[in-house]
Residue frames relative to the residue before (quaternion, step in Angstrom):
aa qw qx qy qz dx dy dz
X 1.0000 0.0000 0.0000 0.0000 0.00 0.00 0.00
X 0.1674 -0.7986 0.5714 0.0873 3.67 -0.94 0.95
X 0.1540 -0.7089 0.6715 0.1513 3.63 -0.53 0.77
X 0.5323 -0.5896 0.5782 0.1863 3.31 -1.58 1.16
X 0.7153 -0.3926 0.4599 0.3502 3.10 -1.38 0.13
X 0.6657 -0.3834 0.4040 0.4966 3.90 -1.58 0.13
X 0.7404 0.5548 -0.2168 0.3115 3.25 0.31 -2.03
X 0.5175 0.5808 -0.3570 0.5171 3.57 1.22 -1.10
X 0.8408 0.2811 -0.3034 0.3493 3.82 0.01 -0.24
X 0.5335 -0.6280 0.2764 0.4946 3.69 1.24 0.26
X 0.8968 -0.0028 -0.2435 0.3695 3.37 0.46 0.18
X 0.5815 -0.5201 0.4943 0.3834 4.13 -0.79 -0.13
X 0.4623 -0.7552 0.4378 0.1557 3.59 -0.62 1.13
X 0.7451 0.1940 -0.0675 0.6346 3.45 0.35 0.99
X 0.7256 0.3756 -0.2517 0.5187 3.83 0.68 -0.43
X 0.5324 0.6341 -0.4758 0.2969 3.79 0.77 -0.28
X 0.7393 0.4469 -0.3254 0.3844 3.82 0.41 -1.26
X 0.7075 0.4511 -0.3061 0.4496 3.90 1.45 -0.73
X 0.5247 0.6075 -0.4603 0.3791 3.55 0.92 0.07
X 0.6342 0.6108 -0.1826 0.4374 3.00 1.59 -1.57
X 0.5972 0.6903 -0.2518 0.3215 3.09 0.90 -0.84
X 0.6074 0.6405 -0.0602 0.4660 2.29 1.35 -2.36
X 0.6650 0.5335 -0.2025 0.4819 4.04 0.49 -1.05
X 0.7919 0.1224 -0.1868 0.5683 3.56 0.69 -0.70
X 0.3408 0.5585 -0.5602 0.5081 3.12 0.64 1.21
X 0.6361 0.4839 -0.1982 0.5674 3.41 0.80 -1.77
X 0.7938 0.4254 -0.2810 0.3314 3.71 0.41 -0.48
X 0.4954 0.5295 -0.2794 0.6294 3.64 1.84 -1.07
X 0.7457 0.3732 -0.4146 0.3643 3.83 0.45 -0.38
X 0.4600 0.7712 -0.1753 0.4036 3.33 1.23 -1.28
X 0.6177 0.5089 -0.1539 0.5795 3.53 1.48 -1.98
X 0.8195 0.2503 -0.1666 0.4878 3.48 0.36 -1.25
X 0.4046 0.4544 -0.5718 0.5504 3.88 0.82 0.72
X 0.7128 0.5013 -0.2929 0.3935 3.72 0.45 -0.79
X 0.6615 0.2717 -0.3745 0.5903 3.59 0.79 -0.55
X 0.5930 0.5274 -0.5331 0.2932 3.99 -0.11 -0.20
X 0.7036 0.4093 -0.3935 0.4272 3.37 1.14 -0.98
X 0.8504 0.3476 -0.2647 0.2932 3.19 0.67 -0.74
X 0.4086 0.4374 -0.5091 0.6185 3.25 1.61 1.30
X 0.5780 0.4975 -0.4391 0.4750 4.07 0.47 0.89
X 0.6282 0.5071 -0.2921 0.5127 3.15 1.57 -1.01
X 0.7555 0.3213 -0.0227 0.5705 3.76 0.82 -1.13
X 0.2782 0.7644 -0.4758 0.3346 3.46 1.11 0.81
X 0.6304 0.4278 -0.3221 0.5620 3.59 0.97 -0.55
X 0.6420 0.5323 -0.2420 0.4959 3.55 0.48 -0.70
X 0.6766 0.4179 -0.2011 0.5719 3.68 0.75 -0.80
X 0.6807 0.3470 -0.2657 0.5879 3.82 1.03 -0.62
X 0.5991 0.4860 -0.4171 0.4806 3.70 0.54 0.20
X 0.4831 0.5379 -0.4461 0.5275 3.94 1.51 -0.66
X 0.4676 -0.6843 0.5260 0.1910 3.67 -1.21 1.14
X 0.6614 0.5152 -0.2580 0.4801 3.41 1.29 -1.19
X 0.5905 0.7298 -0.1966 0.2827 3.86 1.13 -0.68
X 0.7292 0.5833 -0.0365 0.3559 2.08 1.17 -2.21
X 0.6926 0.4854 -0.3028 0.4393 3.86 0.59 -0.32
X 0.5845 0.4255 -0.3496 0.5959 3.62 1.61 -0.49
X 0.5879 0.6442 -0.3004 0.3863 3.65 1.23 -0.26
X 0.5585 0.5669 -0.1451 0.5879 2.92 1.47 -1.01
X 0.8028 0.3437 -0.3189 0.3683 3.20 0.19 -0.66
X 0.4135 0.5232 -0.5413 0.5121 3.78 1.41 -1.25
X 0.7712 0.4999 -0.3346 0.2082 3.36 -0.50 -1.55
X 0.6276 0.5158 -0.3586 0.4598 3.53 0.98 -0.62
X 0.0634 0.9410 -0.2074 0.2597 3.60 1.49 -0.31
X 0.8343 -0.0389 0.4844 0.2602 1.20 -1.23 -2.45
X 0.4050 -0.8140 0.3052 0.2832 3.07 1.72 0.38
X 0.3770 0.7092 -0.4125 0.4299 3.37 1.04 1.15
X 0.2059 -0.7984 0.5439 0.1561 3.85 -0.81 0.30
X 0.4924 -0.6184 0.5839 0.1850 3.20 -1.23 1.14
X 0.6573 -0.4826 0.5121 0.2697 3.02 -1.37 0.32
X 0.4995 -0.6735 0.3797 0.3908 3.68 -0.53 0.71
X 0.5174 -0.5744 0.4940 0.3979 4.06 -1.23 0.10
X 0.0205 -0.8403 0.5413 0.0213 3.60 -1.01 0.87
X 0.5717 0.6629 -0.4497 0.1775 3.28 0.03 0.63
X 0.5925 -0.6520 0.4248 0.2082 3.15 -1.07 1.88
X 0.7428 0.5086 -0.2556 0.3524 3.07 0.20 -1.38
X 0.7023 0.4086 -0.3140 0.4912 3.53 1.18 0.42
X 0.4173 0.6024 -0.5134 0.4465 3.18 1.59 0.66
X 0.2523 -0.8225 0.5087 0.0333 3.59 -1.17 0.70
X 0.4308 -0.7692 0.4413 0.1672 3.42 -0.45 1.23
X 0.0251 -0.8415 0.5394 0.0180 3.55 -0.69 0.51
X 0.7651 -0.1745 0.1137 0.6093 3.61 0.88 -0.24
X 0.0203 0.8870 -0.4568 0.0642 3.39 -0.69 0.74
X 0.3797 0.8367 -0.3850 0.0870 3.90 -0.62 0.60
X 0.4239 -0.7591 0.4940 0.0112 2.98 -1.50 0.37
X 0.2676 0.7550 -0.5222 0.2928 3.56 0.41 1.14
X 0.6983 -0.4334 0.4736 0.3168 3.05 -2.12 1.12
X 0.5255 -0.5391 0.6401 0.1536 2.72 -2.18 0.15
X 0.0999 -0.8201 0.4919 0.2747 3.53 0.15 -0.11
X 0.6400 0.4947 -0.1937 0.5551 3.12 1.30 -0.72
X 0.7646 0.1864 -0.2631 0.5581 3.72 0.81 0.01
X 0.0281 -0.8652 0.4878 0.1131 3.93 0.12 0.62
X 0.5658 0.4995 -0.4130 0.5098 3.22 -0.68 1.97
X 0.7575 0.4380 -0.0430 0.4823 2.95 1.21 -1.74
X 0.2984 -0.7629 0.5735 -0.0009 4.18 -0.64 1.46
X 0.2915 -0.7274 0.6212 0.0082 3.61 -0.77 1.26
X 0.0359 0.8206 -0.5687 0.0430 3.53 -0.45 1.64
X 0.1475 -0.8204 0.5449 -0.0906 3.09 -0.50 1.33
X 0.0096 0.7488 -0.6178 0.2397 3.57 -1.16 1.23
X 0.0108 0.6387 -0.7645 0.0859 2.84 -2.21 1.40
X 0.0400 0.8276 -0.5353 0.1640 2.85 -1.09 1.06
X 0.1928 -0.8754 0.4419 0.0345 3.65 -0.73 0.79
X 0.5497 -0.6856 0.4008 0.2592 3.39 -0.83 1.39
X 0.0521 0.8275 -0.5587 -0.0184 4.08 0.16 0.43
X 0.7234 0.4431 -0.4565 0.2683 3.53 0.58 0.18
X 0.7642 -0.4699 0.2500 0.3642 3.59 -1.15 0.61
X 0.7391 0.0548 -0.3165 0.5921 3.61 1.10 0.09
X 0.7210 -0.3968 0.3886 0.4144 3.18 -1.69 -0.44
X 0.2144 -0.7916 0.5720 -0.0119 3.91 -0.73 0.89
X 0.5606 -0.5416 0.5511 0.2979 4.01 -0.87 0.73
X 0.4903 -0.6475 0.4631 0.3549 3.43 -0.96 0.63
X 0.5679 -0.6298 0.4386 0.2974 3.07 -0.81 1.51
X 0.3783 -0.5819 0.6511 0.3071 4.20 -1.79 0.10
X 0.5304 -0.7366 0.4181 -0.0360 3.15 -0.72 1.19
X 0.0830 -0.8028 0.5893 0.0355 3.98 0.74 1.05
X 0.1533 0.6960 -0.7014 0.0090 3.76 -1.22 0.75
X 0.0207 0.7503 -0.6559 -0.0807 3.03 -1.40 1.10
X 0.3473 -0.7599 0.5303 0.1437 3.18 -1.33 0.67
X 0.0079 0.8426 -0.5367 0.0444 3.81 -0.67 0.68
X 0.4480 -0.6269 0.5455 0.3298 3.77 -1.26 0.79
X 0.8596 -0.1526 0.2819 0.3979 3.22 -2.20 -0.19
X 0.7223 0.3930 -0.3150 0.4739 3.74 0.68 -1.30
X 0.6497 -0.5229 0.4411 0.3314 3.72 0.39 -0.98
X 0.3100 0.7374 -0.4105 0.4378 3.15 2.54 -0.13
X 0.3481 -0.5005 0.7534 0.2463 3.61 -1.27 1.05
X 0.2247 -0.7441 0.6238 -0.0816 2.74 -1.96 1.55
X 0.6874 -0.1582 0.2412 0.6665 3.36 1.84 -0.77
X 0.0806 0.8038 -0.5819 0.0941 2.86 -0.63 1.65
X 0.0723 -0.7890 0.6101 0.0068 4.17 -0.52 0.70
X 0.1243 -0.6339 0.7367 0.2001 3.85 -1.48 0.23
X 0.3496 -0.7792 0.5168 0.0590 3.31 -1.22 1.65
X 0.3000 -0.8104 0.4336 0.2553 3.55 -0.33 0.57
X 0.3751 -0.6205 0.3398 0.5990 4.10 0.07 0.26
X 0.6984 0.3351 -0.5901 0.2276 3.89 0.13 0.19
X 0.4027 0.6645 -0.5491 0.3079 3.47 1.17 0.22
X 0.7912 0.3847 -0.0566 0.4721 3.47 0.34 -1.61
X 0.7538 0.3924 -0.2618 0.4574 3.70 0.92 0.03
X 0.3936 -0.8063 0.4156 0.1491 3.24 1.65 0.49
X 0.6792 -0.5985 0.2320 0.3559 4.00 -0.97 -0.22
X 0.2764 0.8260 -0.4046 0.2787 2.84 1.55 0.18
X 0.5438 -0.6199 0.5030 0.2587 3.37 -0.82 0.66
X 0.1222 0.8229 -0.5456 0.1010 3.80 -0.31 1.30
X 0.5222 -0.5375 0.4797 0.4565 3.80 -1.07 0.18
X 0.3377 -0.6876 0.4968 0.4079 4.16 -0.87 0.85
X 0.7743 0.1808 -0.3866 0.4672 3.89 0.59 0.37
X 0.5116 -0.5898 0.5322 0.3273 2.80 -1.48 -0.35
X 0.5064 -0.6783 0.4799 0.2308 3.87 -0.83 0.60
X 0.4157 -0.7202 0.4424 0.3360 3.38 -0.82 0.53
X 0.6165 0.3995 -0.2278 0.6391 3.61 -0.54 1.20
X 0.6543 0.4394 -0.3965 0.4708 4.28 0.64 -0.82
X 0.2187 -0.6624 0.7083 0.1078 3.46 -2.04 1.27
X 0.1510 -0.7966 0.5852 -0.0116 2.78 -0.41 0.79
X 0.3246 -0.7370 0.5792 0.1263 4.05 -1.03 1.04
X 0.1677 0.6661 -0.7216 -0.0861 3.91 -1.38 0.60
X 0.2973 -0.6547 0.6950 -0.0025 2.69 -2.24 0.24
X 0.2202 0.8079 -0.4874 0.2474 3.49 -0.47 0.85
X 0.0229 -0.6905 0.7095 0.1387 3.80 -1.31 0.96
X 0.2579 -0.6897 0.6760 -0.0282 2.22 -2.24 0.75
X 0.6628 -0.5192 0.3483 0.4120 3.88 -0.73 0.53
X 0.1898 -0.7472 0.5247 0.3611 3.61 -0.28 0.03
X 0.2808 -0.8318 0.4340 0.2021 3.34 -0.80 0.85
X 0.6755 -0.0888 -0.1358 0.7193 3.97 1.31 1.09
X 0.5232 -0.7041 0.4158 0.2401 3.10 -1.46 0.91
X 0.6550 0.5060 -0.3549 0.4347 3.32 1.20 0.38
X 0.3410 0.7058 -0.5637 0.2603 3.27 0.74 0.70
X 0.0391 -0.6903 0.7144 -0.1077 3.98 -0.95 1.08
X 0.8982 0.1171 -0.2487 0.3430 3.73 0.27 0.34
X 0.2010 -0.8316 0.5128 -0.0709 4.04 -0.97 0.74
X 0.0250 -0.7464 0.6576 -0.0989 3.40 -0.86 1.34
X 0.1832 -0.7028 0.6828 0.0789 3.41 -1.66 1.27
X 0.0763 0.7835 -0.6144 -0.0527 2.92 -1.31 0.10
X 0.5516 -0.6459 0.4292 0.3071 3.60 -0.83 0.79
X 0.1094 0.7973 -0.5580 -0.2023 3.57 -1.41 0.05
């Protein structure tokens, strides 16, 4: 009687269940090498998800890592707004603004869309302000707090003397 080799019978006596083992290890790690990258790639996207974002926060607190800051305009809030000559400088428009942080976290100071338009509604001049344009050097917090109003002030050239109307808009 000849007995075949190990291999000849499909598996190794004693070595089959750790190889296996071994493999879906290699694979369960492999899996979770795959979702990290592709939670690093989509990390900004995933930290913008409102529902996410607090289990985000927290991994991240962790791991001592930082999310990507909240951004969302559309939770900035108007409070009083305007635009008036100078009388004392002729040419030169006083933009004035209040505005309040309404979203559940703190957010970067929002960029600042102003258009300018005549009697008919003809755009006359239109610019996006960055906050260091409109916040000058003053010394300012780099976000804003959920809940914080917060006042600006800024001139600008007028761009025709017939300008009588003005629209902001967050971005």
């Amino acid at each position: 009687m000849t007995h075949a080799p190990s291999f000849a019978h499909g598996h190794a006596r004693g070595g089959r269940p750790s190889r296996r083992r071994g493999e879906w290890l290699a694979l369960s790690a492999l899996v979770v090498a795959l979702a990290a990258q592709l939670g690093w790639l989509e990390r900004e996207q995933m930290a913008a998800n409102p529902q996410l974002r607090p289990a985000l926060e927290s991994l991240c607190k962790a791991l001592h890592c930082t999310l990507p800051p909240w951004h969302e305009p559309a939770a900035i809030t108007m409070l009083a707004r305007d635009v008036i000559a100078q009388p004392e400088h002729p040419g030169v428009l006083r933009v004035q603004a209040s505005f309040r942080n309404d979203a559940r976290w703190p957010q970067p100071w929002p960029a600042l869309a102003l258009s300018l338009s005549d009697v008919n509604a003809r755009p006359l001049g239109a610019r996006r302000f960055q906050p260091r344009e409109y916040l000058g050097n003053g010394s300012h917090p780099a976000q804003l707090a959920p809940g914080q109003a917060v006042s600006i002030g800024f001139d600008i050239l007028e761009p025709a003397p017939n300008v009588v109307a003005f629209d902001f808009r967050f971005e």
